[in-house]
C-alpha positions in Angstrom: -40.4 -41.5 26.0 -38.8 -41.7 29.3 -41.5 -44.8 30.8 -40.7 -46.2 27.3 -36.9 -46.2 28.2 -37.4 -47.2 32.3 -39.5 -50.0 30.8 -36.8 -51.4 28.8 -34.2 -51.0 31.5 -36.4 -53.1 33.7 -37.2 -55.5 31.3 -33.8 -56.5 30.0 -32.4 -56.3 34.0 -35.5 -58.7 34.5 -34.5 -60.8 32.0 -30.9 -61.4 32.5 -31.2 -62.0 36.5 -34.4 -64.0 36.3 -35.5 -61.7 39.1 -36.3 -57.9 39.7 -37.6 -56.0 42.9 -40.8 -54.7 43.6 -40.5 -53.5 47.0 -37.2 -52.6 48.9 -38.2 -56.2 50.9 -39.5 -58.3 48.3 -39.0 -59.5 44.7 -39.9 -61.7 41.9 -38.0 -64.6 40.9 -37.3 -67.1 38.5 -39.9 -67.7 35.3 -42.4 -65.0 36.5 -39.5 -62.1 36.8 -38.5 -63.3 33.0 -42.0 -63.4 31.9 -42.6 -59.8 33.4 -39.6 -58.4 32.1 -40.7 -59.6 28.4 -44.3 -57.9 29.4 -42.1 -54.3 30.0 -40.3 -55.1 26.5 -43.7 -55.4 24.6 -45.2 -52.4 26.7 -42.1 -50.1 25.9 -42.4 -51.1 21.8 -46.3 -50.1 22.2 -45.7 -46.7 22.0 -44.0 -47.0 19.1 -47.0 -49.2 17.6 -50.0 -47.0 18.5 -51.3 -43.7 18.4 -52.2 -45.1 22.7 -49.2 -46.1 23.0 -48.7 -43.8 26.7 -52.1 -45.3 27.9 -50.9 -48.3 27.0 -47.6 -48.3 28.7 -49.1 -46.8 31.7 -51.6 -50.2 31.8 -48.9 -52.6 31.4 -46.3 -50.8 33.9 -49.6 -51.5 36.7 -50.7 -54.7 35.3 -46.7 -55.8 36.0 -46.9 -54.2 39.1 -49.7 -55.7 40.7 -48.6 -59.0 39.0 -45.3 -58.6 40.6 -46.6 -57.8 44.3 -48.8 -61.0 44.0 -46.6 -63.2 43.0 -43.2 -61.2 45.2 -41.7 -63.7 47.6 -39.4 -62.3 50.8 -36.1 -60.9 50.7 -34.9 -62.9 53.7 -31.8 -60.3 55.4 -28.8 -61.7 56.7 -27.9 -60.1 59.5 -24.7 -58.3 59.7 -21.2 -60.1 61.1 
């Protein structure tokens, strides 16, 4: 219950910014971090669906993962004035 509920989080912070991080230095933007945060949406409803429904959130929170850190860009720091 509590990955169902991180999932939606994510996925509806993912879909009103356009982008999410991955990694404290890089993130996904634009189409891809909406896309993904529809992915979390449908992954946090599957345990609802199924009787697999924690294997199946479990799958989907890597498979956005890994899809996130391939297609991450740079978080480019500004340094400090």
């Amino acid at each position: 219950m509590l990955l169902a509920i991180v999932m939606v989080i994510f996925g509806i912070i993912a879909l009103a910014k356009g982008e999410f991080k991955i990694t404290s230095g890089r993130k996904v933007k634009g189409s891809t971090g909406r896309i993904l945060g529809i992915v979390l949406l449908i992954g946090a409803a599957a345990m609802f669906i199924t009787d697999y429904g924690g294997i199946i959130q479990i799958a989907i929170l890597l498979l956005v993962i890994i899809i996130g850190l391939a297609t991450s860009e740079k978080i480019e720091k500004t340094p400090a004035q």
